[in-house]
matplotlib code that plots the C-alpha trace (Angstrom):
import matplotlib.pyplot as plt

x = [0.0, 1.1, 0.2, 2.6, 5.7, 5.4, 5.5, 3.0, -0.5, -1.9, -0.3, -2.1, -2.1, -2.2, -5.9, -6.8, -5.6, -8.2, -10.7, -10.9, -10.5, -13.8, -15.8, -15.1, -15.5, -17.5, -21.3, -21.9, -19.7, -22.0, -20.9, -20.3, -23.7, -21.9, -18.6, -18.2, -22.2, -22.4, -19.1, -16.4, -13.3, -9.9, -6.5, -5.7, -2.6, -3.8, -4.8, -1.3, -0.8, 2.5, 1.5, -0.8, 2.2, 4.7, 2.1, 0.4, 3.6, 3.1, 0.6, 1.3, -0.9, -4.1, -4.6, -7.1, -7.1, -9.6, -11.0, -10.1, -13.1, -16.0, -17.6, -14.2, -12.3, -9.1, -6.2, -3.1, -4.5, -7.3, -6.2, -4.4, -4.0, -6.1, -7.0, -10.6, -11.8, -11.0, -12.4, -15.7, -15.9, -15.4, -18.3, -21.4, -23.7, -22.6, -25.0, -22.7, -23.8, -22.5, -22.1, -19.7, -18.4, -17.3, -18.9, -18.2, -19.9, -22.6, -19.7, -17.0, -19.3, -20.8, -17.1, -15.8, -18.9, -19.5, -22.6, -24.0, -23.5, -27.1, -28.4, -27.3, -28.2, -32.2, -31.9, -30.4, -33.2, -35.8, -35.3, -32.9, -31.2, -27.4, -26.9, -29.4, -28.5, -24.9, -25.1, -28.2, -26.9, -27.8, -29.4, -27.4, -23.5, -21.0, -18.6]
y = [0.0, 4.0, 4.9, 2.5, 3.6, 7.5, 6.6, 9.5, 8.2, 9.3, 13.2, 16.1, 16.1, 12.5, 13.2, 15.5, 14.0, 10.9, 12.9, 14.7, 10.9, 9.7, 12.6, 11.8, 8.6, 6.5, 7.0, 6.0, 9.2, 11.7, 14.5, 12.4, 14.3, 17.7, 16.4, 13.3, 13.1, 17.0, 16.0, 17.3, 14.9, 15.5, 15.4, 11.7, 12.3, 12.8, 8.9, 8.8, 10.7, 10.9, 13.2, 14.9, 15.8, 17.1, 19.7, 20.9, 20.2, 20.4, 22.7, 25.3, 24.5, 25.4, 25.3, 23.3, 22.0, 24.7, 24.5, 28.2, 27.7, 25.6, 24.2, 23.4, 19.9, 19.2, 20.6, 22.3, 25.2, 25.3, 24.2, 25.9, 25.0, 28.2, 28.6, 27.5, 31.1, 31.9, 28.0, 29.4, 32.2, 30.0, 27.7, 27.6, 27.9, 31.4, 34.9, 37.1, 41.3, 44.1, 47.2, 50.2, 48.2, 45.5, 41.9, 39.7, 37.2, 37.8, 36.4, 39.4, 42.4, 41.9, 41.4, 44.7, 46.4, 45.3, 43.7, 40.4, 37.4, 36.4, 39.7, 40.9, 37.3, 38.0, 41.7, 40.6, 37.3, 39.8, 42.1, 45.0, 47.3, 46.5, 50.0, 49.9, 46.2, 47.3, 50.9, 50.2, 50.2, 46.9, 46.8, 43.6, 44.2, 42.3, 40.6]
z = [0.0, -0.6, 2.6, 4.4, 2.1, 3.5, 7.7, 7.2, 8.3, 11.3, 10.6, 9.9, 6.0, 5.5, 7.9, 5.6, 2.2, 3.9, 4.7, 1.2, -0.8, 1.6, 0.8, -2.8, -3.1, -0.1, -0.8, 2.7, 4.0, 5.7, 3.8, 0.1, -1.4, -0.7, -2.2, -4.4, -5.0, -6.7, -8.5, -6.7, -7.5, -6.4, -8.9, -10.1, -8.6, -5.2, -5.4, -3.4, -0.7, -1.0, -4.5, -2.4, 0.1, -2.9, -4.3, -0.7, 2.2, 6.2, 7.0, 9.7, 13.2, 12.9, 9.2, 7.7, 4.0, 1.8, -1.9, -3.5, -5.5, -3.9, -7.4, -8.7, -7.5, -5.2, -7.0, -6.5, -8.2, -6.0, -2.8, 0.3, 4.0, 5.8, 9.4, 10.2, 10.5, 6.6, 5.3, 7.6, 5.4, 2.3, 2.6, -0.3, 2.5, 3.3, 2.7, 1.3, 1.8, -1.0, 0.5, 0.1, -3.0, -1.0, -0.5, 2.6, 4.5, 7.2, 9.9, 8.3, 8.1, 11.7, 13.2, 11.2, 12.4, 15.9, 15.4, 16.1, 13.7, 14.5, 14.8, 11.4, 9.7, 11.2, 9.7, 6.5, 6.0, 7.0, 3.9, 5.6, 3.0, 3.6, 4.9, 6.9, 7.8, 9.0, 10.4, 12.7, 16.2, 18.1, 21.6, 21.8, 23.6, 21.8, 24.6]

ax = plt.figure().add_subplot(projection="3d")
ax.plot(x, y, z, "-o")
ax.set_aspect("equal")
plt.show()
């Protein structure tokens, strides 16, 4: 087997490089429909992880392996190891706000603001104007 010829398993990319090959290819992986099941496939290369390990290296602590591009595959081009906070901000799922000619996430424009995350995603879902949205003060403190 590749895995036994690296001495690798059980580190931090060789989790990840596992992780990505399961939610690309085991049907019975919780998360295969939002991976493998849409089409997401990962380089041919990456098969071996020890391919996987010339093109993305040791990740510093703390970083987690991200997709530049969330409809696009697992590639060198289009992935980088990212703390958790920027792959957060990088998900499908995310309701991203334009305003002053700048688009973020709900999560970015409340923490540049000082609002609540929750508090700005109920004004945005309830039809606020962005400006409005953003420069209302809230009765909620942050901590």
């Amino acid at each position: 087997m590749a895995w036994a010829k690296h001495g690798r398993e059980g580190s931090k990319p060789y989790l990840a490089w596992h992780a990505m090959k399961q939610r690309c290819d085991n049907p019975r992986h919780k998360f295969f429909s939002l991976y493998g099941g849409r089409g997401i496939k990962y380089e041919p290369r990456w098969a071996d992880f020890v391919e996987f390990f010339k093109d993305m290296g040791e990740p510093q602590p703390g970083m987690t392996l991200d997709r530049i591009d969330n409809d696009l595959g697992y590639s060198k081009e289009n992935c980088r190891w990212v703390p958790m906070k920027v792959q957060c901000n990088n998900r499908r799922s995310n309701v991203f706000v334009e305003w002053n000619g700048r688009r973020q996430t709900i999560a970015q424009w409340a923490e540049e603001v000082g609002i609540e995350r929750k508090t700005l995603g109920y004004r945005i879902r309830a039809g606020w104007e962005a400006t409005r949205a953003l420069s209302t003060p809230s009765t909620i403190k942050r901590k």
